[in-house]
C-alpha positions as semicolon CSV with decimal commas, in nm:
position;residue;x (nm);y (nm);z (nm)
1;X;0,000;0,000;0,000
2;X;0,147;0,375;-0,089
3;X;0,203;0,583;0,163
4;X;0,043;0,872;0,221
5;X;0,182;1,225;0,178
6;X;0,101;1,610;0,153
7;X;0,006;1,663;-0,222
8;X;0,067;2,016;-0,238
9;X;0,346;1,995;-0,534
10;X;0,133;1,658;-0,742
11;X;0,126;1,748;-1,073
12;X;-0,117;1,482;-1,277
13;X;0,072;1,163;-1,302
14;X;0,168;0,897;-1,606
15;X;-0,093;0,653;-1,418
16;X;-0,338;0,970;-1,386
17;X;-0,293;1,070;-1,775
18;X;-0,291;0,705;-1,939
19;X;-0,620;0,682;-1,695
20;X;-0,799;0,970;-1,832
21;X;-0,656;0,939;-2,245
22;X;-0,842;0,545;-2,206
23;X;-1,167;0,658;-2,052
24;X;-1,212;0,972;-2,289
25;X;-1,065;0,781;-2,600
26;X;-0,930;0,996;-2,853
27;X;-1,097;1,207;-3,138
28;X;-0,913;1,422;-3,394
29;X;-1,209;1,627;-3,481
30;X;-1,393;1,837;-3,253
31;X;-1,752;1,680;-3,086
32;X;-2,025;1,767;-2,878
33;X;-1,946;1,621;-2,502
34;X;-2,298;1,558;-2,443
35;X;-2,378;1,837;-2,240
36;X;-2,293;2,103;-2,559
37;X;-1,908;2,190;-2,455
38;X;-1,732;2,102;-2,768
39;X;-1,420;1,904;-2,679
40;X;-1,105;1,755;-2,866
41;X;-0,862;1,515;-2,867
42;X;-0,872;1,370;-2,487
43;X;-1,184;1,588;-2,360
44;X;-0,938;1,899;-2,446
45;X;-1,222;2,179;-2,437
46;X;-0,934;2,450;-2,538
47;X;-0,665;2,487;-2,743
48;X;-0,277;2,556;-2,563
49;X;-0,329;2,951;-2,660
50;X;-0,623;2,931;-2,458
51;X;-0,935;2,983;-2,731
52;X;-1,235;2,755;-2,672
53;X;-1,263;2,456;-2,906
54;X;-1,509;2,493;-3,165
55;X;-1,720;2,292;-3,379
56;X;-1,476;2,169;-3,700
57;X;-1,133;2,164;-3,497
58;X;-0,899;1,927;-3,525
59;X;-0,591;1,812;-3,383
60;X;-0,340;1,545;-3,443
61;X;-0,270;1,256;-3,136
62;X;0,096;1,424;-3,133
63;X;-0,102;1,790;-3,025
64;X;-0,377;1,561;-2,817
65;X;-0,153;1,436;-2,589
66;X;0,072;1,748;-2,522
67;X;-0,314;1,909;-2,475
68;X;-0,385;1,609;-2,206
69;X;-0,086;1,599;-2,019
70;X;-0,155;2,008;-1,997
71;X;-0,526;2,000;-1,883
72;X;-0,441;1,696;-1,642
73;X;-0,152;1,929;-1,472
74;X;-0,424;2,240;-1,458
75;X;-0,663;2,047;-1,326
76;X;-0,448;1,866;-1,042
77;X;-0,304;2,186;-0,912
78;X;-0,630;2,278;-0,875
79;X;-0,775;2,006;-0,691
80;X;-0,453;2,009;-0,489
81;X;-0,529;2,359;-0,404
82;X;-0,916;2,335;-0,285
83;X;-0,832;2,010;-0,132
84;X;-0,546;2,171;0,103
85;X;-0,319;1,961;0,331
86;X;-0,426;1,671;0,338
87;X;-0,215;1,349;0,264
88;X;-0,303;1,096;-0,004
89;X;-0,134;0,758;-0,112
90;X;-0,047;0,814;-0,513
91;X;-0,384;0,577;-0,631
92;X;-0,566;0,820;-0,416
93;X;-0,462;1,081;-0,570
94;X;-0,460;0,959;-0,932
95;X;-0,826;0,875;-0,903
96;X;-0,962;1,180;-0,783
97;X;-0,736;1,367;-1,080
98;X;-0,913;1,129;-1,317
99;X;-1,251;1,182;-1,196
100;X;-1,160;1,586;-1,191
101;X;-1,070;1,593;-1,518
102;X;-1,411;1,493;-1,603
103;X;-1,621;1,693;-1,403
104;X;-1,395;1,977;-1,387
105;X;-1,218;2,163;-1,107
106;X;-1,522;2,391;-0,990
107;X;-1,725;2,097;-0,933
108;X;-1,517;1,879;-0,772
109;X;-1,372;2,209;-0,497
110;X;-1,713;2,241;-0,455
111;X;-1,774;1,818;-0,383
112;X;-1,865;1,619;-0,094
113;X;-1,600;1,411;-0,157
114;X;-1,337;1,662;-0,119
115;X;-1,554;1,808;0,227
116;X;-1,477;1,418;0,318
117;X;-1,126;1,455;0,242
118;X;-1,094;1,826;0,447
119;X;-1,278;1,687;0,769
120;X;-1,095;1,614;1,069
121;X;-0,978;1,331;1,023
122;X;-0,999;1,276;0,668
123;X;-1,236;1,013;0,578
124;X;-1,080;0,868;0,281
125;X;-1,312;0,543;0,251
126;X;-1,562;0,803;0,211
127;X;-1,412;1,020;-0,028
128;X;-1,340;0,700;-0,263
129;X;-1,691;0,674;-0,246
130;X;-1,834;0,970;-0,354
131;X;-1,653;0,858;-0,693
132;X;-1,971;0,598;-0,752
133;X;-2,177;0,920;-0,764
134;X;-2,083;1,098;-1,032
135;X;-2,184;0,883;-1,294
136;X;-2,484;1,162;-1,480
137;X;-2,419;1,415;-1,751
138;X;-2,734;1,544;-1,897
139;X;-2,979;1,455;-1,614
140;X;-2,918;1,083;-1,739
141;X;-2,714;0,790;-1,584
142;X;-2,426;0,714;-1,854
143;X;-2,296;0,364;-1,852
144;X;-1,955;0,515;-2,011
145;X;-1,962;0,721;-1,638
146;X;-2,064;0,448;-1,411
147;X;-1,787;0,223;-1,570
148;X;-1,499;0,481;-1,478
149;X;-1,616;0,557;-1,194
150;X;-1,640;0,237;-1,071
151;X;-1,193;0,219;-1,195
152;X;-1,160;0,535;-1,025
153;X;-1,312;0,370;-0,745
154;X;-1,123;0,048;-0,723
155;X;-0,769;0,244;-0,802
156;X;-0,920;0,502;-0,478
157;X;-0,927;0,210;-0,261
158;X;-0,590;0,059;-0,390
159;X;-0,697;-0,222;-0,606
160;X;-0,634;-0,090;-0,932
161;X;-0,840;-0,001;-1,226
């Protein structure tokens, strides 16, 4: 089992990327996520200088996984940041970057799950949990969501994805 430590200086992890580029799947031309937020490559939904992606973009897997590994740093620093000093074994960590990524950084400040990880003491079982949750986009249940959730949930409590 990892040992737990402050997470203040986690960047998004090779474990954390690979996690996220094989549950969003890769798409060179711009799509509709479902919820209309147009997205790219990984779930990119902007381009490095920082313009939204629109409808008709493209990008090659070369661009897609600089844009990934970019979005997946962004979006740990800012979990790390709302989540504060609290310490986390590695699999912790990489699952809750993985489910961040998805839901995005406002969402998941604002989550029970990280209110579970802030508490005194930290209830980590519990956090993991709150993973199984988030599994709507839409107002509808997604089977694509409730299967990496239930990864994020099994690499949470240490026993991979």
């Amino acid at each position: 089992m990892d040992r737990r430590m402050l997470i203040g200086g986690f960047g998004a992890s090779a474990i954390a990327v690979a996690l996220i580029a094989g549950f969003e799947g890769y798409s060179s031309r711009a799509y509709d996520d479902g919820v209309g937020v147009q997205t790219v490559g990984f779930g990119s939904t902007a381009h490095p200088d920082g313009r939204p992606v629109r409808p008709g973009d493209t990008v090659t897997p070369q661009r897609a996984v600089v844009m990934l590994a970019r979005d997946a740093d962004r979006i740990a620093h800012e979990l790390a940041a709302c989540i504060g000093p609290v310490p986390l074994a590695r699999h912790e960590w990489d699952a809750f970057v993985s489910w961040a990524y998805n839901v995005g950084g406002a969402a998941a400040c604002r989550s029970t799950l990280v209110k579970k990880l802030r508490q005194t003491p930290p209830d980590y079982a519990g956090a993991c949990r709150e993973l199984l949750k988030w599994t709507r986009a839409g107002g509808r249940e997604l089977p694509g969501l409730v299967k990496r959730r239930e990864a994020e949930y099994r690499l949470c409590m240490g026993e991979g994805a």
